[in-house]
C-alpha positions in Angstrom: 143.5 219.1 97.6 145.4 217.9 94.5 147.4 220.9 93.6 148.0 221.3 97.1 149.6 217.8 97.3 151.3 218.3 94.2 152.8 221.9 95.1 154.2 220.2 98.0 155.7 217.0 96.3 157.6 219.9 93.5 159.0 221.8 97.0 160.6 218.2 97.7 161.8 218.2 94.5 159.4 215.4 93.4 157.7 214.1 90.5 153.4 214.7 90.9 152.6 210.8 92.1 155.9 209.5 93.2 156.1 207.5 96.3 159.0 208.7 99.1 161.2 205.9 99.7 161.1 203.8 102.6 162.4 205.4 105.9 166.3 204.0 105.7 166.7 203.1 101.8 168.3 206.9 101.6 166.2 206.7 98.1 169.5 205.8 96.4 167.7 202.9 94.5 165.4 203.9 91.9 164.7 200.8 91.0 162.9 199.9 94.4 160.2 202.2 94.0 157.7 202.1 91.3 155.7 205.4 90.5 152.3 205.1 91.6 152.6 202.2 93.8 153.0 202.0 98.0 154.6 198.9 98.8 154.5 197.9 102.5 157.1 196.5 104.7 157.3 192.6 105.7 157.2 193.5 109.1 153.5 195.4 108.8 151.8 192.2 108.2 152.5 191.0 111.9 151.1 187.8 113.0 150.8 186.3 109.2 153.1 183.8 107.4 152.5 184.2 103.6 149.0 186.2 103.8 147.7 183.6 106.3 147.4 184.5 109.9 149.8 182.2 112.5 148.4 179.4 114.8 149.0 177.7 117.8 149.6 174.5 115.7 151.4 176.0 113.0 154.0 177.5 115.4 154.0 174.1 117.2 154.8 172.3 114.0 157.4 174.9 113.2 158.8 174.1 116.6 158.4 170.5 115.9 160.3 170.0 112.7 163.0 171.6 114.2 163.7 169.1 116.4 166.0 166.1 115.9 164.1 164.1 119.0 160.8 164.7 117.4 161.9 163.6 113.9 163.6 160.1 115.9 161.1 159.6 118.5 158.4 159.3 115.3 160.3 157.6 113.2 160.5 154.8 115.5 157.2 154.6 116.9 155.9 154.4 113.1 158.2 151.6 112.5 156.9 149.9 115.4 153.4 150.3 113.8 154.7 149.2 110.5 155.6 146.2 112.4 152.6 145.3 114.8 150.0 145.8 111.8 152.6 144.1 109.0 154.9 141.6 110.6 154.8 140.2 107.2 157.0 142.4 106.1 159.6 141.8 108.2 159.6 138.1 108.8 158.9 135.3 106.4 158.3 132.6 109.2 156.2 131.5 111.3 155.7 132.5 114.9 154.3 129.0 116.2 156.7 126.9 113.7 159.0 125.6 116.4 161.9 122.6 116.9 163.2 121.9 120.0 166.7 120.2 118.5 167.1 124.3 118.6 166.4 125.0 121.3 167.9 128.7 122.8 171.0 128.2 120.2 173.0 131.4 119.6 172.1 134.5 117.5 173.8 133.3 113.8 173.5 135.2 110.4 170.4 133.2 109.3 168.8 134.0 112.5 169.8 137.2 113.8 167.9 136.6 117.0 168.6 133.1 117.8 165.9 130.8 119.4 164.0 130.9 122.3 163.3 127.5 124.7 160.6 126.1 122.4 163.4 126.1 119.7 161.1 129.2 118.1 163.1 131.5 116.0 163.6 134.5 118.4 163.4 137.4 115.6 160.1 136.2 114.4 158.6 136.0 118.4 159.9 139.3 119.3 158.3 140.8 115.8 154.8 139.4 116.3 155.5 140.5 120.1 154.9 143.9 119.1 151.2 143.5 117.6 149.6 142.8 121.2 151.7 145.1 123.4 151.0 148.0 120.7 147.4 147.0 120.5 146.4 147.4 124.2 148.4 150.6 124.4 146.7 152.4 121.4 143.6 151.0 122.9 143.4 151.6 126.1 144.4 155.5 125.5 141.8 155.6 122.6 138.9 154.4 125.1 140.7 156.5 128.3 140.4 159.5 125.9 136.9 158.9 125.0 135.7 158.5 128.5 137.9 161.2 129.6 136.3 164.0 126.7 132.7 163.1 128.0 133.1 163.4 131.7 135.8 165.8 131.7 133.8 168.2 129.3 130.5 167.7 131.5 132.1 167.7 135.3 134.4 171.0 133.5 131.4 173.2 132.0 128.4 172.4 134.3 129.7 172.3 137.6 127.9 171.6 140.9 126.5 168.0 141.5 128.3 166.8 137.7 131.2 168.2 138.0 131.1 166.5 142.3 130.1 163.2 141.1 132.7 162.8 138.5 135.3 164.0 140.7 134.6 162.1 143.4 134.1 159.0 141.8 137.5 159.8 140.1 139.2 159.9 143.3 137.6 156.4 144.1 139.5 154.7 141.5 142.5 157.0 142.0 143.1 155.5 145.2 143.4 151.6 143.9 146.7 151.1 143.5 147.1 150.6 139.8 149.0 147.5 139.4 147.4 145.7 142.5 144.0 146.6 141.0 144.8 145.3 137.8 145.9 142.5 139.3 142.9 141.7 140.8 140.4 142.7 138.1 142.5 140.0 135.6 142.7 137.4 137.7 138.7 137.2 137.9 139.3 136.2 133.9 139.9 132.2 133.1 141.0 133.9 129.5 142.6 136.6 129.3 143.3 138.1 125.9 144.1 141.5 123.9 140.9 142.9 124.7 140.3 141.9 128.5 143.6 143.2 129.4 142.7 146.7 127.9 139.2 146.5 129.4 141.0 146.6 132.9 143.8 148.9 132.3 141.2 151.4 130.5 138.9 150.7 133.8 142.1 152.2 136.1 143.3 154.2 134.2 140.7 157.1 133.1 140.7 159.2 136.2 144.3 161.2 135.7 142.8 162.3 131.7 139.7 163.6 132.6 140.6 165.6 135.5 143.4 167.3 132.8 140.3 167.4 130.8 138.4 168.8 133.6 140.6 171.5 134.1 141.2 173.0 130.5 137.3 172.7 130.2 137.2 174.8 133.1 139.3 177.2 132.0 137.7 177.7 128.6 134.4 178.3 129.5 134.7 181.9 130.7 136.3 182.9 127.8 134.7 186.2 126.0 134.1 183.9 122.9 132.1 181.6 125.3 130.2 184.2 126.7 129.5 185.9 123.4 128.1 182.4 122.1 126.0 181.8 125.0 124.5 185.3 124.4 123.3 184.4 121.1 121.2 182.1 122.0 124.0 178.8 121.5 123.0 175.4 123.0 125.3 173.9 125.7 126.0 171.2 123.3 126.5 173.6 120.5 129.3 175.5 122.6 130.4 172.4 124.2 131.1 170.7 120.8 132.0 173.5 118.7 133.9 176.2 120.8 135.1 174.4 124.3 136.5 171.4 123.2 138.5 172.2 120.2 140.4 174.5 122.4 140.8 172.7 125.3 141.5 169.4 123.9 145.2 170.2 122.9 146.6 169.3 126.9 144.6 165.8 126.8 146.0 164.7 123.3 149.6 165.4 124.5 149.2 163.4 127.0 147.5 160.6 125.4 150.6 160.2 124.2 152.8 159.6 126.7 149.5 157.3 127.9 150.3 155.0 125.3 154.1 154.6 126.5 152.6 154.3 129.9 149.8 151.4 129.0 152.9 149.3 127.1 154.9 149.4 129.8 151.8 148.0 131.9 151.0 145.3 129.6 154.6 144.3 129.9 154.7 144.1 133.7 151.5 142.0 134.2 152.3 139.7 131.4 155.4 139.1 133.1 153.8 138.8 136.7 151.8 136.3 134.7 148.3 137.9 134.9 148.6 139.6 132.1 148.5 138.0 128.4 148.5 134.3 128.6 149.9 131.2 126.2 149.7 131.2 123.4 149.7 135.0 123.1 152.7 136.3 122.1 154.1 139.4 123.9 157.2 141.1 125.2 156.2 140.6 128.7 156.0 137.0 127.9 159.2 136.3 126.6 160.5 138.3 129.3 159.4 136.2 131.8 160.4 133.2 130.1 164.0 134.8 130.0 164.1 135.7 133.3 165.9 132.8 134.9 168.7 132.5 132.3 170.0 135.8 131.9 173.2 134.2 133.0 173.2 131.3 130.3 171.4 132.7 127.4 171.5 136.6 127.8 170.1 137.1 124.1 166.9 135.7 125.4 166.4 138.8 127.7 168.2 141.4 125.8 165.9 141.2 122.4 162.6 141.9 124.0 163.6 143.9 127.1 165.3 146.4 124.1 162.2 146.7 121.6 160.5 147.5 125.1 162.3 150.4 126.4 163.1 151.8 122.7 158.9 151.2 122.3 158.3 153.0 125.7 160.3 155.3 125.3 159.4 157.1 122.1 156.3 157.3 123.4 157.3 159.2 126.1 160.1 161.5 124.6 157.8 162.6 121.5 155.2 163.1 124.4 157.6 165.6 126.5 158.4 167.1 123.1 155.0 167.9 121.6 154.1 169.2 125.6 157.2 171.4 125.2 156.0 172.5 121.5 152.2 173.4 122.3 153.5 175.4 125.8 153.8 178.7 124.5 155.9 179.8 128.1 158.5 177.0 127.0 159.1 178.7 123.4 
């Protein structure tokens, strides 16, 4: 075999043990091949970036950091959690120190803001105003989510009376209004703080994340790696935990976060209808519905907090729409 390979290499007018060059080089470069050595083309490694194989999240973050919305949307949404867990940082004053001789004066260079009614400086209010509204939105999605992984995931994979039970009892709740419900659950409160309000926006607002949860569960469980887990003898809660869920989670999470956009905006509206947050909370919804009645007068008392508001609301939702678009592989 060997002088047969090396009678044929001297009839091409080779060296014993060279390599032919590379299908287009035209061999003019000696110095791209190295005697005794195959090297292989980029392109036969398909699928792999730098020796490791590619990803559904890899590829989304590759998407991601492409994007000038992404890179704004986050920016500003972990500014706004700078400021609800810090508002140190960003104002020196107090929140409750208050004088009415000041009472809605102008925005000026000390105070950038103005005052509100109270004589309160305005800055400082609409700062601390973003601890509570945050707060109930990250909550209410973190306890939506939890609810939604355990029902979802058991309505998705078992089926029959579950999978009946938690549908239907979805649909029960899906058809109270959501505002009106709210409305009524809060108003059975004397107090209402931080933590009731998420109790009853969490309480209405399950249902829509575990049917999404419901459905990618039902989609992953006929999956050939499914099937080949069950037939070696896998638990339910062993498949459930470690083969189900981490690839059908990926739909819920992106819409968690437009759920948190979805929950401040809530918060807003019912402090404002005045079931929501009470005195002396401070919120967004608050001081809009303080400001309400003297848009005309003293616009800056709107403007402030309606603005952190919609910027807040909608990061939320454009790095939600983004991060949908990014982990879709039919949109890329």
């Amino acid at each position: 075999m060997t002088d047969y390979r090396a009678t044929q290499e001297r009839d091409r007018g080779q060296a014993p043990g060279a390599v032919s060059p590379a299908p287009g080089t035209g061999g003019t470069d000696a110095s791209a091949v190295t005697p005794g050595v195959t090297t292989y083309p980029a392109a036969i490694a398909g699928g792999e970036v730098g020796g490791r194989p590619s990803s559904l999240a890899s590829d989304a973050w590759a998407d991601l950091r492409r994007k000038p919305l992404f890179w704004l949307s986050a920016s500003f949404i972990l500014l706004m959690a700078v400021v609800a867990i810090r508002p140190q940082l960003f104002t020196g004053q107090d929140p409750y120190e208050c004088d009415l001789l000041n009472s809605v004066k102008r925005p000026s260079s000390g105070h950038w803001f103005g005052y509100d009614i109270q004589g309160c400086d305005y800055y400082t209010r609409v700062i601390y105003g973003a601890r509570p509204s945050i707060s109930i939105g990250i909550l209410v999605t973190i306890m939506s989510v939890i609810i939604a992984l355990v029902l979802g995931a058991l309505a998705g994979y078992y089926g029959g009376w579950v999978d009946t039970l938690v549908s239907r009892s979805a649909d029960i709740f899906l058809g109270i209004p959501f505002l009106l419900g709210a409305i009524v659950f809060l108003n059975a409160f004397e107090r209402r703080g931080v933590w009731v309000v998420a109790l009853a926006l969490t309480v209405l607002g399950w249902m829509t994340l575990a049917r999404l949860m419901r459905s990618s569960v039902i989609q992953a469980r006929d999956m050939d790696y499914v099937s080949a887990a069950r037939a070696l003898g896998a638990s339910d809660t062993r498949i459930l935990v470690r083969h189900i869920l981490p690839n059908a989670v990926t739909p819920l999470i992106v819409y968690a976060t437009v759920t948190i956009g979805i929950i401040i905006s809530a918060e807003a509206t019912l402090s404002f209808l005045n079931v929501g947050l009470q005195l002396p909370s401070i919120s967004w919804g608050l001081q809009i519905q303080d400001a309400q009645f003297r848009f005309e007068s003293d616009p800056h008392l709107l403007l402030f907090p309606s603005l952190f508001l919609s910027l807040t609301v909608l990061s939320f939702m454009v790095l939600g729409d983004v991060v949908r678009d990014a982990f879709d592989p039919k949109l890329r």
